[in-house]
Backbone bond lengths (Angstrom), bond angles and torsions (degrees), N, CA, C in turn:
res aa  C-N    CA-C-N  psi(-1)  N-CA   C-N-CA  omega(-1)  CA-C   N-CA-C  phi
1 X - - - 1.459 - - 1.528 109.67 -
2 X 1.165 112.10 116.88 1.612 133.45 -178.15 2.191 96.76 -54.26
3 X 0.987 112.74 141.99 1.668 120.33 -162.17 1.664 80.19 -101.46
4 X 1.701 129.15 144.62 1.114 127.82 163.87 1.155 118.38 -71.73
5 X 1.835 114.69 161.85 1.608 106.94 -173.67 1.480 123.75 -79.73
6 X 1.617 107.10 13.76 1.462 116.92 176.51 1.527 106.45 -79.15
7 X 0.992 101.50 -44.57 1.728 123.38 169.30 0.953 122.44 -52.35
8 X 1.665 123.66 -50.70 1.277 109.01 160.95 0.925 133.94 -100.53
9 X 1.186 132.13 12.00 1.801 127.88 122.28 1.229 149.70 -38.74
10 X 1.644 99.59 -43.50 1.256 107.79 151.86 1.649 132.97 -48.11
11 X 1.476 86.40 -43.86 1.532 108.30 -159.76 1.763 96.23 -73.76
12 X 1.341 106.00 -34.76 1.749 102.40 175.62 1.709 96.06 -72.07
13 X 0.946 109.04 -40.68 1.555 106.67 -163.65 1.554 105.37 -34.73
14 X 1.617 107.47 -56.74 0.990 120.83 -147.07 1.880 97.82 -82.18
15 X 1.196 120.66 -36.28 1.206 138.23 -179.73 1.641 105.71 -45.57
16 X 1.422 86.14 -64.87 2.597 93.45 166.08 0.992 83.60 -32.16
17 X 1.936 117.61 -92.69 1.275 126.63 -122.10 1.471 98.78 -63.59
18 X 1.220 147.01 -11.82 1.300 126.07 160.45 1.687 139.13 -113.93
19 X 1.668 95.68 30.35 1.465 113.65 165.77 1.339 85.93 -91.90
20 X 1.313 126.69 -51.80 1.461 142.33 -155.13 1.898 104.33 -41.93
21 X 1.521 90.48 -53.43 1.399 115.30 -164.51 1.215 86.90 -71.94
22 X 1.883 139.38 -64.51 1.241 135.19 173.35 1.908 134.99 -17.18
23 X 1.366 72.20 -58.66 1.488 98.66 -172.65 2.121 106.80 -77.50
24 X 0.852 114.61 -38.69 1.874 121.46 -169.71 1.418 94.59 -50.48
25 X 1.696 143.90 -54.58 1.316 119.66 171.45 1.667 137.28 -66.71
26 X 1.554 104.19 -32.78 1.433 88.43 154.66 1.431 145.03 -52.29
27 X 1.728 99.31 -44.97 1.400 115.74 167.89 1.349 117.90 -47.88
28 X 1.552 118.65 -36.86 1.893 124.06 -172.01 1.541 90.18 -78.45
29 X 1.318 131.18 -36.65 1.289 126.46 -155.67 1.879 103.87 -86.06
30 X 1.344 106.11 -9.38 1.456 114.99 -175.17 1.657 105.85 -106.96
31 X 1.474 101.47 -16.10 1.695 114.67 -177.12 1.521 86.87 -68.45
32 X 1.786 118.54 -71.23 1.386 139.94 -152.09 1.829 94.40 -43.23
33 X 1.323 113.15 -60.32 0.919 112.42 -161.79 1.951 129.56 -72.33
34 X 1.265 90.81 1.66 1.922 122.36 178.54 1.179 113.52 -96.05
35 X 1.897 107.17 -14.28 1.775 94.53 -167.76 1.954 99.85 -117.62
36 X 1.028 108.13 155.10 2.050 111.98 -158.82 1.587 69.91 -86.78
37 X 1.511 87.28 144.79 1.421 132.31 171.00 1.373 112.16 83.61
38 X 1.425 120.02 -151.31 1.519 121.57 -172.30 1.233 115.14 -121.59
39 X 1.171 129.30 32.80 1.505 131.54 169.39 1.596 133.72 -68.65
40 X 1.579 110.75 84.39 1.377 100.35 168.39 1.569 154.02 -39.41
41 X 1.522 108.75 -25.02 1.448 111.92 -166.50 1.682 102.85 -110.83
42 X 0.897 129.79 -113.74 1.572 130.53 -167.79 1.806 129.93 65.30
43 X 1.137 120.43 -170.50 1.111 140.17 166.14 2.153 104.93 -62.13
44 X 1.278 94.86 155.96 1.736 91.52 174.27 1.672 111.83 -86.42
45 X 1.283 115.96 -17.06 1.588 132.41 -176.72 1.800 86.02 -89.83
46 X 1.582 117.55 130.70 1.537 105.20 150.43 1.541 109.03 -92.25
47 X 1.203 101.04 173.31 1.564 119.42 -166.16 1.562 100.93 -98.95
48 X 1.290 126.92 -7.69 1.444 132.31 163.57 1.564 96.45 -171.72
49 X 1.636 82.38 141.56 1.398 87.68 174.41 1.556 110.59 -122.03
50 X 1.587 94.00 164.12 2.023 99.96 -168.08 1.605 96.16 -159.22
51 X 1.664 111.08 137.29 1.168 125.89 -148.58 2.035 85.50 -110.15
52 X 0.906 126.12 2.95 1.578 134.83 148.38 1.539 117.15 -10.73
53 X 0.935 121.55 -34.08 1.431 152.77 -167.26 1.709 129.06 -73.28
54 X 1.629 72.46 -68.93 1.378 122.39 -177.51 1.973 104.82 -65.43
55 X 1.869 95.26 -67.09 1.339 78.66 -179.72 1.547 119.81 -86.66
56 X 1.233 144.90 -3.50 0.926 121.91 126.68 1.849 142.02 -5.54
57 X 1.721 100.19 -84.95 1.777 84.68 165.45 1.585 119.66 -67.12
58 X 1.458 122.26 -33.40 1.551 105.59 164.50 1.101 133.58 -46.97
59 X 1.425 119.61 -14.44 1.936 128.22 -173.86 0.792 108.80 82.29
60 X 1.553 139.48 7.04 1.484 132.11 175.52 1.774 97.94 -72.79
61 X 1.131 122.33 -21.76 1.888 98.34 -167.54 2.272 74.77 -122.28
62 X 1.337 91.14 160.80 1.446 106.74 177.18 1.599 117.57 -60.98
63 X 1.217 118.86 123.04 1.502 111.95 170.69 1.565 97.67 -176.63
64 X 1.724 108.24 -149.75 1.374 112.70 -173.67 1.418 110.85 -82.71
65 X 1.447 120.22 154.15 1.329 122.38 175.02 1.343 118.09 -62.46
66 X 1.355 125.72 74.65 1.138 126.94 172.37 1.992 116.54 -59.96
67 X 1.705 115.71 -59.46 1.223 94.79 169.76 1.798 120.34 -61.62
68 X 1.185 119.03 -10.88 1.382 110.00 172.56 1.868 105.78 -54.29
69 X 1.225 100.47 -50.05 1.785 93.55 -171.08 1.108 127.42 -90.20
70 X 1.706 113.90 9.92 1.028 126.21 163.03 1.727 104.96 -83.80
71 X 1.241 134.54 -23.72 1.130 129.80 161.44 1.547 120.04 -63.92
72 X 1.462 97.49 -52.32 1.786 97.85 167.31 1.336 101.74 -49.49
73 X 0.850 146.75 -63.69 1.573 137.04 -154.86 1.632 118.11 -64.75
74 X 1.582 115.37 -49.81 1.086 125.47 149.74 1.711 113.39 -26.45
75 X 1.080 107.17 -85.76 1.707 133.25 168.86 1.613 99.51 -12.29
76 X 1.818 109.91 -79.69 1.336 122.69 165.23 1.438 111.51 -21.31
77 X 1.248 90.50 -115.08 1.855 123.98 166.34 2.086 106.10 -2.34
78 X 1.299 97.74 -49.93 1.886 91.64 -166.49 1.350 91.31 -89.05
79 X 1.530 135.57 -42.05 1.038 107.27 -178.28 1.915 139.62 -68.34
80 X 1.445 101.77 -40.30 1.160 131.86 158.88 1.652 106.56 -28.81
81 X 1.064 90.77 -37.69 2.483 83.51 -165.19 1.247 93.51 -115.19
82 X 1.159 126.35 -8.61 1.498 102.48 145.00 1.367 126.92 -74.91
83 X 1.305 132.23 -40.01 1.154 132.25 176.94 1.480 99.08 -67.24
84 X 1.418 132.85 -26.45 1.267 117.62 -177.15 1.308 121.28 -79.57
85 X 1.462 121.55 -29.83 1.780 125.15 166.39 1.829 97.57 -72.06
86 X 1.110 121.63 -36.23 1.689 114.70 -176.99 1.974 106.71 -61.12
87 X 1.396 101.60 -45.97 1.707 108.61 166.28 1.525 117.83 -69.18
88 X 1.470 124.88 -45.50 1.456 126.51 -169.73 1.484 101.38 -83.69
89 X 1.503 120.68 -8.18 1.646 123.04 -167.31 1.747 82.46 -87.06
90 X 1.203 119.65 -81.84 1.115 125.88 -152.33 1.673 116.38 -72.17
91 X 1.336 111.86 -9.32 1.605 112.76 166.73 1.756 97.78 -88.30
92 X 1.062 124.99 -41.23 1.975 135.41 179.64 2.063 86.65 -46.44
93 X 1.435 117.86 -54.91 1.538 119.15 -160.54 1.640 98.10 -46.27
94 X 1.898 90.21 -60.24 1.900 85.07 -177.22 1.327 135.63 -73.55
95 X 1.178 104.36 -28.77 1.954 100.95 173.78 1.711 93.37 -69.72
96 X 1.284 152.44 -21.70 1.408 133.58 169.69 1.393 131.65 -70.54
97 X 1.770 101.79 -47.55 1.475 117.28 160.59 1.016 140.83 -111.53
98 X 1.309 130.79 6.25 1.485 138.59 -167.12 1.785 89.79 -104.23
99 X 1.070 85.34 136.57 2.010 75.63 148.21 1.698 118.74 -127.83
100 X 0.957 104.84 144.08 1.607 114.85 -177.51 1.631 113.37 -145.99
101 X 1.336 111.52 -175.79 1.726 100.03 -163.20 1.588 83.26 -110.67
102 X 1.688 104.12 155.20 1.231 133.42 179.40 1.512 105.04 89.01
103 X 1.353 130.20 -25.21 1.317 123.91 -159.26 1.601 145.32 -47.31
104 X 1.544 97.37 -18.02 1.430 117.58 -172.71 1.728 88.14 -91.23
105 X 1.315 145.04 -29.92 1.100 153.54 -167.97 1.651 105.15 -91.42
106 X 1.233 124.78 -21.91 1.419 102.62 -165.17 1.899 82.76 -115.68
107 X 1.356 136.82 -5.78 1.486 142.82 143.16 1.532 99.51 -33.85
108 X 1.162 106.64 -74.96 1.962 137.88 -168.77 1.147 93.47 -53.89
109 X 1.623 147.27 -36.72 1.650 149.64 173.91 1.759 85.79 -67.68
110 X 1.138 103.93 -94.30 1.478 99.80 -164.62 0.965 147.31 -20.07
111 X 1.753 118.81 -32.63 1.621 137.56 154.71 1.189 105.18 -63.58
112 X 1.823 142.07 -33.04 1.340 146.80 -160.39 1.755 77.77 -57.57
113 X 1.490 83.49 -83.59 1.571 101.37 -165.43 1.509 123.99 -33.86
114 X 0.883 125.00 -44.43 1.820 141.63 165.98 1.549 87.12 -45.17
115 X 0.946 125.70 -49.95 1.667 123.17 -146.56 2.427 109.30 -68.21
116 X 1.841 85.84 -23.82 1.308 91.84 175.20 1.408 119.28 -86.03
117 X 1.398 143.57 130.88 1.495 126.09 153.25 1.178 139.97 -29.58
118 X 1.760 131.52 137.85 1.215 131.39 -147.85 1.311 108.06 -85.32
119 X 1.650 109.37 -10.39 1.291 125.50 175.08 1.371 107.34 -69.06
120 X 1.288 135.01 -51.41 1.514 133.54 -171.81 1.666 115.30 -60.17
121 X 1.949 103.04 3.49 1.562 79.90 -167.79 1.629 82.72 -134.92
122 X 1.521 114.31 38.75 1.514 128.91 163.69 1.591 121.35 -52.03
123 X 1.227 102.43 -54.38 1.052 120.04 -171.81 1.822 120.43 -80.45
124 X 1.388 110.19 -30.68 1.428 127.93 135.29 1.629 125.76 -31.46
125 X 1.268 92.29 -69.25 1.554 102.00 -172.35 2.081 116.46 -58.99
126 X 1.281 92.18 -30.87 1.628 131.80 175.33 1.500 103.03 -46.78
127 X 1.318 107.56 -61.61 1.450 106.52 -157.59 1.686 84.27 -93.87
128 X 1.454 141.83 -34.99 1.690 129.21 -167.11 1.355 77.85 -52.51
129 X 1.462 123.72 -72.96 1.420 111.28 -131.97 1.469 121.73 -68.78
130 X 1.629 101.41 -20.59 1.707 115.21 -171.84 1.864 88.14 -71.98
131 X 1.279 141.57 -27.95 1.359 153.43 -163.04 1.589 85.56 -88.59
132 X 1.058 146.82 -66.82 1.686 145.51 -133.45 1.932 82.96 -97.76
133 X 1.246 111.81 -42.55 1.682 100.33 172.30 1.302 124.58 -40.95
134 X 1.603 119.97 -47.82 1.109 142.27 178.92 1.818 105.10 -34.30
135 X 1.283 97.30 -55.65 1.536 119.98 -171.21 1.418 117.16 -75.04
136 X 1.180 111.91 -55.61 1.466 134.60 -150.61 1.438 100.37 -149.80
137 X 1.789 99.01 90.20 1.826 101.05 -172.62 1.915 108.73 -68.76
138 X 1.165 103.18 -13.73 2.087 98.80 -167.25 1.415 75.82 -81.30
139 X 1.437 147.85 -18.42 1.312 105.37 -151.47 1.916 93.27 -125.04
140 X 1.153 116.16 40.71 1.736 125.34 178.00 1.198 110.28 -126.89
141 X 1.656 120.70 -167.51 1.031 119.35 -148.95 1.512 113.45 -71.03
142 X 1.343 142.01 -176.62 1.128 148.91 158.81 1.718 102.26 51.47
143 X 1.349 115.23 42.93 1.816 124.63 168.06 1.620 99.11 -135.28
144 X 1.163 82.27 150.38 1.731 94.12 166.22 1.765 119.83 -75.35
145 X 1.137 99.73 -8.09 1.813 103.02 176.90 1.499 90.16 -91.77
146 X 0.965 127.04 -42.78 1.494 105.81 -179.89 1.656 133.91 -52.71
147 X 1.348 87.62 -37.23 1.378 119.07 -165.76 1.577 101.20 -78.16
148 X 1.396 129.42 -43.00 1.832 141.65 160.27 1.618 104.55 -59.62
149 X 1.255 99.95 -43.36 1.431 84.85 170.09 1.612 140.00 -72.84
150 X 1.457 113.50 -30.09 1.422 120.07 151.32 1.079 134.47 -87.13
151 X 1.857 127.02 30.13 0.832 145.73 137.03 1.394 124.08 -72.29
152 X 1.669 105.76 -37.63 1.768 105.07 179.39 1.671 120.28 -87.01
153 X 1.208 107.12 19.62 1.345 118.13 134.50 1.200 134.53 -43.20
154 X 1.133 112.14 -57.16 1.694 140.26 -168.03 1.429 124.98 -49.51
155 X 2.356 99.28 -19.91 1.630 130.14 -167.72 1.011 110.19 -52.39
156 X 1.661 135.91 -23.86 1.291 126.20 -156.46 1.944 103.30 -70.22
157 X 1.188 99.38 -62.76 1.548 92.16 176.36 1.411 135.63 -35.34
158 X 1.347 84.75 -47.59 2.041 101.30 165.73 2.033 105.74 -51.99
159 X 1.037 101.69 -33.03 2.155 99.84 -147.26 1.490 69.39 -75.53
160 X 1.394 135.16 -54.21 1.698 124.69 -140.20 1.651 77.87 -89.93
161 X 0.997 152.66 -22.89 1.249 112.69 178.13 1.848 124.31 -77.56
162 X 1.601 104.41 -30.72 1.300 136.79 -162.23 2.479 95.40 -74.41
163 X 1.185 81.11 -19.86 1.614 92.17 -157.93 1.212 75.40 -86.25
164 X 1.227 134.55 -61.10 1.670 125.13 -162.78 1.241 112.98 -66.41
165 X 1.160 117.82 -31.27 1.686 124.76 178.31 1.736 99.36 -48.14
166 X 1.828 108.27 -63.23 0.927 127.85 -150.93 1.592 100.51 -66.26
167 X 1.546 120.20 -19.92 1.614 126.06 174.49 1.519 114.54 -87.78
168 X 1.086 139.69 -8.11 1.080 138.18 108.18 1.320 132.21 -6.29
169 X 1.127 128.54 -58.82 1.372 130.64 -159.93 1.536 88.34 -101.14
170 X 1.613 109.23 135.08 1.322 129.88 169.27 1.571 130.41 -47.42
171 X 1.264 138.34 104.35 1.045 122.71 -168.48 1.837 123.08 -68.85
172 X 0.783 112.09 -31.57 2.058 131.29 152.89 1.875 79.66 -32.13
173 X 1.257 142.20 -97.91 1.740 127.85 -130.82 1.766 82.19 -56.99
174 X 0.954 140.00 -51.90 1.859 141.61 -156.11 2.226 77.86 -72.57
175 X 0.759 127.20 -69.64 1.462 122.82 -152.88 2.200 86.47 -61.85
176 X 0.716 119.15 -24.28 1.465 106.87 -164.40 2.009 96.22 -93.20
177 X 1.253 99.99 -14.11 1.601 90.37 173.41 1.731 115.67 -97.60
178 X 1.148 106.50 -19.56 1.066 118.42 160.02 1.853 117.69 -48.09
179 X 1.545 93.49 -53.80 1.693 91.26 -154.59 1.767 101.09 -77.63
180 X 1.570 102.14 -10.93 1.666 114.65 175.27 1.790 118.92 -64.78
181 X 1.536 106.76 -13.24 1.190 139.25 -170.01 1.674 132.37 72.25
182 X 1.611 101.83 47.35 1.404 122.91 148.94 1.358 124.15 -62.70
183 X 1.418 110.84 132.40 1.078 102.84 166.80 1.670 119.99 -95.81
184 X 1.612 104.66 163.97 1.415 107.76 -171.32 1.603 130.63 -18.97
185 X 1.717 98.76 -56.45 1.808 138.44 175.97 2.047 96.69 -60.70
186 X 0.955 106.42 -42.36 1.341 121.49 173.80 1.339 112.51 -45.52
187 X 1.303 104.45 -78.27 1.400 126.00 172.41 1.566 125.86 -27.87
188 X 1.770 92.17 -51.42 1.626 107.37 -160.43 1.779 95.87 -93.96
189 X 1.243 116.59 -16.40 1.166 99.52 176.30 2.127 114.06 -106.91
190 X 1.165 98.65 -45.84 1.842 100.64 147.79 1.629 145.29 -29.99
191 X 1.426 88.29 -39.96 1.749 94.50 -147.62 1.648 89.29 -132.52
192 X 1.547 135.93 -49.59 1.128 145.98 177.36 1.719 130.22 -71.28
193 X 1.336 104.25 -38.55 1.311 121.36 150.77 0.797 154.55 -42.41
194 X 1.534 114.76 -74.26 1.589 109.81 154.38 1.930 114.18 -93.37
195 X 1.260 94.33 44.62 1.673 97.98 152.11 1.370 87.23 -109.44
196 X 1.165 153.90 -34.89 1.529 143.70 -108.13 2.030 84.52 -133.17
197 X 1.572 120.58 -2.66 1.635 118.61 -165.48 1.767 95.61 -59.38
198 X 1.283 123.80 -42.24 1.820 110.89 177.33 1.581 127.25 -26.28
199 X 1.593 80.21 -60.51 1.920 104.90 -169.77 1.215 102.00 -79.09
200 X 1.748 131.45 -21.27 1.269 120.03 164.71 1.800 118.34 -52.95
201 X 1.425 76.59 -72.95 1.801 86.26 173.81 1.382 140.81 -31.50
202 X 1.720 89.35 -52.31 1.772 87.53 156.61 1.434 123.92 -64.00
203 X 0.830 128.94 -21.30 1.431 134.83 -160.20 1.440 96.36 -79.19
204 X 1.690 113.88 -75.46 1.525 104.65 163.12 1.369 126.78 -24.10
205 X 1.140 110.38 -60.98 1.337 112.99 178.15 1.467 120.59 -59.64
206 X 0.944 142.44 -69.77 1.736 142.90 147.59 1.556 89.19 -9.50
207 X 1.444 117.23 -106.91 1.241 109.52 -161.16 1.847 132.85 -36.58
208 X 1.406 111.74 -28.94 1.638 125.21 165.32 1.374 99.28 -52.81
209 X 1.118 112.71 -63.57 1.706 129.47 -166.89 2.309 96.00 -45.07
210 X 0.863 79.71 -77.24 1.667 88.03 172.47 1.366 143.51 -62.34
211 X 1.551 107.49 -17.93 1.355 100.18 138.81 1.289 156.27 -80.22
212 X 1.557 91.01 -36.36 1.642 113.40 -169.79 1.899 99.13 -76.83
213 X 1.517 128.50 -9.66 0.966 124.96 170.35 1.829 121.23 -99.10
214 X 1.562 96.26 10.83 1.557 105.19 -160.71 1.441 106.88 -76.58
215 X 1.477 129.49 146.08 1.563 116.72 -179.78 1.349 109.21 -144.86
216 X 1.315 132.08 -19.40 1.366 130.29 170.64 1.352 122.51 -71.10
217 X 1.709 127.38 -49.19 1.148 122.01 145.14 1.260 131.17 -33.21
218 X 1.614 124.13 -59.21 1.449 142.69 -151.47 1.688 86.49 -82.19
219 X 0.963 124.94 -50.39 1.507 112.37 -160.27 1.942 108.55 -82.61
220 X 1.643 101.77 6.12 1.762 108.30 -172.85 2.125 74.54 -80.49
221 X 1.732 99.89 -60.40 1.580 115.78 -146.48 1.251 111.70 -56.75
222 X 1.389 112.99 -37.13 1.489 124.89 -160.72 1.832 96.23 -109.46
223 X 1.247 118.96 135.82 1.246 148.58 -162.63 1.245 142.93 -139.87
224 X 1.722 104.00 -24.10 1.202 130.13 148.51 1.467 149.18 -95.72
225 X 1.371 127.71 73.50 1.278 137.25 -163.14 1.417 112.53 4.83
226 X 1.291 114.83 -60.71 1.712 119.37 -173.44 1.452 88.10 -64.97
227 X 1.121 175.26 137.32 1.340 153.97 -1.86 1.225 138.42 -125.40
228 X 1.657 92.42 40.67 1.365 118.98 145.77 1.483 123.30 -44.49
229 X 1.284 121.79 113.91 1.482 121.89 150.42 1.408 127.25 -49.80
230 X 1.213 113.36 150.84 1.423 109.26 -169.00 1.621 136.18 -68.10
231 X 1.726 96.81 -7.36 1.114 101.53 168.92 1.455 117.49 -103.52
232 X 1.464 125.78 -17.01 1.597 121.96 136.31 0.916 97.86 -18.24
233 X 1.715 108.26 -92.37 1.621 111.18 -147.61 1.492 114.34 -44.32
234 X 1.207 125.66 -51.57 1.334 137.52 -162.99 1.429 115.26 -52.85
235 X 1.530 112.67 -45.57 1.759 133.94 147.96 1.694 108.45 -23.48
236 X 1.601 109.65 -47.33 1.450 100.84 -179.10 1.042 128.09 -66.15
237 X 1.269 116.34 -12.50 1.657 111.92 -159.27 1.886 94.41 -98.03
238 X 1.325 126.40 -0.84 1.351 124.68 162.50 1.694 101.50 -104.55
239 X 1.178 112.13 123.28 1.221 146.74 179.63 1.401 121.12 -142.33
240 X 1.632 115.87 116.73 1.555 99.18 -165.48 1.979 123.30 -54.85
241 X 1.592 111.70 -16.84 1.685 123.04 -167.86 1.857 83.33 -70.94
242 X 1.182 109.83 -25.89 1.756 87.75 -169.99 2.031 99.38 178.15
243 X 1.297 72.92 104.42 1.475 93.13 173.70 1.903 123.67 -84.78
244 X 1.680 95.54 88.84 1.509 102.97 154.17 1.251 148.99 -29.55
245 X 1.392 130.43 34.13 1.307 130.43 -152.38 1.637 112.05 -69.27
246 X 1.172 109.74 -32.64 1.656 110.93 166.01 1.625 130.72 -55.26
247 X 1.533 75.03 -50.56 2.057 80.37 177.29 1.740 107.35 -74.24
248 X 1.476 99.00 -38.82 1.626 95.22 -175.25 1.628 113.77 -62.21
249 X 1.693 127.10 -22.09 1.489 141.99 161.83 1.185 103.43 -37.43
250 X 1.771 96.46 -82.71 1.706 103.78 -166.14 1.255 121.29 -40.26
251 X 1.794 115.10 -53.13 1.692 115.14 172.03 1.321 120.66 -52.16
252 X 1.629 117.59 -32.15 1.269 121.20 161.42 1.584 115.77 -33.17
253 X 1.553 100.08 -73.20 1.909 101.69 177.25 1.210 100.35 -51.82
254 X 1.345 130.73 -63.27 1.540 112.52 -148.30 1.367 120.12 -72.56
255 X 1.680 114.03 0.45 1.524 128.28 125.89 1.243 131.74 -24.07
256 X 0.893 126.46 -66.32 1.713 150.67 -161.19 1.711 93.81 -77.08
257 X 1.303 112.74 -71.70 1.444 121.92 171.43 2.142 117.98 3.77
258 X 1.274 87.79 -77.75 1.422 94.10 164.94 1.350 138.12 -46.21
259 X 1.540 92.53 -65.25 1.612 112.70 169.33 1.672 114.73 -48.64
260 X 1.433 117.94 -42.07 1.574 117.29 -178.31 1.745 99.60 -71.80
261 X 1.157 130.32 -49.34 1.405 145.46 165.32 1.866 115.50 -11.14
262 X 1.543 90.84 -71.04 1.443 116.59 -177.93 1.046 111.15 -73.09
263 X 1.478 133.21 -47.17 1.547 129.46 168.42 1.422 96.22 -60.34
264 X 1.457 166.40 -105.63 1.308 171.22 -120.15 1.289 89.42 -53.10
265 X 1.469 121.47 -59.05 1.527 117.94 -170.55 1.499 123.41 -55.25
266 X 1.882 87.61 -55.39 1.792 85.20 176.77 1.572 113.03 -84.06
267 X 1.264 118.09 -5.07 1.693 97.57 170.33 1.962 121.62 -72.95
268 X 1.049 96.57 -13.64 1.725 116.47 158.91 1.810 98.57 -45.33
269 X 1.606 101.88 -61.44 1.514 99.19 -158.92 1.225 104.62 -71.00
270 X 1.744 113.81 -41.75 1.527 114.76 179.55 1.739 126.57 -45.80
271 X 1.557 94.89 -24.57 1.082 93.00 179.69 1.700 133.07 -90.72
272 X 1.357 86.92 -12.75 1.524 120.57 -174.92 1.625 93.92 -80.32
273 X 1.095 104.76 -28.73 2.004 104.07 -167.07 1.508 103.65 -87.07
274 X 2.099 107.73 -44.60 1.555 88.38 -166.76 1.896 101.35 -76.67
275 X 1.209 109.73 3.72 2.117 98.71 163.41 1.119 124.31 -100.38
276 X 1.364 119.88 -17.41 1.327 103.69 171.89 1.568 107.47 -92.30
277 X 1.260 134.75 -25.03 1.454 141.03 -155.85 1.607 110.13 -90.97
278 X 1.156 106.50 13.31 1.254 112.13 164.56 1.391 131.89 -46.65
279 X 1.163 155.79 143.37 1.654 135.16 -160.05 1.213 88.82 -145.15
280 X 1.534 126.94 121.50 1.483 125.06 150.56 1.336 111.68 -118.38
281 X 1.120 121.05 151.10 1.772 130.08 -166.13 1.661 102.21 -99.36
């Protein structure tokens, strides 16, 4: 049944009004950063614009290495969620198909834990890593291995989503490659995998999204200006003696930058996964 054209007017109506609503803080945050000096509030149009700002975090005028920590973050951020779908992929395989004892219970731990803020376990993470430095300097405080590494904490959310994906998929296509003479490893990386490329993707993506914007952790771990993440750095330019709102804008976008990047890229794959990954029995 064809929808009337009142309906879909409405239905666009409503569709604007909430890109509209979407879109009005980026736009102020792209205004802030176009207009000379440091003025937060105003009109969304500036009344002159000056790229002051701009070259600043580009390195064209003297200051802090802003594209430097936009590489750290990158660096961070891409490596981190890969290792986290490579950990949440292959722990998601066994709580779906393996069976072992305790398992429905140590699932039921993992949501506990998710359930607290990542902030409450700051001070935790603080003393492992200043302890694992001792040992293993790439992987302690004030390194970027430290810092990837108390991010893959974070897996539990990923495994229960990745596990349900993976219950979904029929166990008969994995039992029929088997009896063809696959082995298990075969199976899960052959036959399970790229049925499973959707729930990958998001996952990357979720996890990219959440690191490369992370700042309460990153600014405990990291201590040394040069490998500051970009949202460290960006933290600096608010200081109560004099609040940067221009420079802190621009780093804002050149935030986003990435993040829009990686979604465009992997929604290519997402899309490539939910047509081919189709499963019929």
């Amino acid at each position: 049944m064809k929808p009337s054209p009142i309906k879909l007017i409405l239905a666009h109506a409503i569709l604007i009004l909430l890109v509209m609503v979407m879109a009005f803080p980026l736009l102020m945050v792209v205004s802030i950063s176009l207009r000379p000096g440091n003025l937060a509030g105003g009109s969304l149009i500036p009344q002159a614009i000056s790229f002051e700002h701009w070259r600043f975090v580009l390195g064209i005028d003297p200051g802090p290495p802003v594209l430097r920590w936009l590489v750290n973050s990158l660096w961070v951020s891409g490596l981190s969620s890969l290792l986290v779908v490579m950990l949440s992929t292959s722990a998601a395989y066994a709580f779906a198909r393996l069976r072992f004892a305790l398992k429905g219970h140590i699932l039921d731990g993992l949501l506990i834990l998710q359930m607290f803020p990542s902030v409450v376990a700051i001070i935790a993470m603080y003393g492992l890593l200043d302890t694992i430095g001792r040992f293993v300097p790439g992987l302690g405080l004030n390194t970027h291995g430290g810092l990837i590494m108390a991010y893959l904490g974070g897996v539990a959310t990923h495994i229960w989503m990745i596990r349900g994906y993976f219950q979904t998929i029929p166990d008969s296509i994995e039992e029929a490659a088997l009896i063809d003479g696959a082995t298990p490893f075969q199976t899960f990386v052959r036959v399970l995998l790229p049925m499973s490329v959707p729930a990958l993707v998001v996952t990357f993506i979720l996890a990219f999204i959440g690191t490369i914007g992370e700042y309460p952790l990153a600014s405990v771990v990291l201590q040394n200006t040069e490998r500051w993440t970009l949202a460290v750095g960006a933290n600096s330019f608010l200081y109560p003696q004099n609040y940067q709102w221009g420079r802190f804008a621009a780093t804002a976008v050149l935030t986003g930058v990435p993040i829009s990047i990686v979604f465009l890229v992997c929604q290519k794959f997402l899309v490539s996964g939910l047509t081919s990954g189709a499963s019929k029995e």
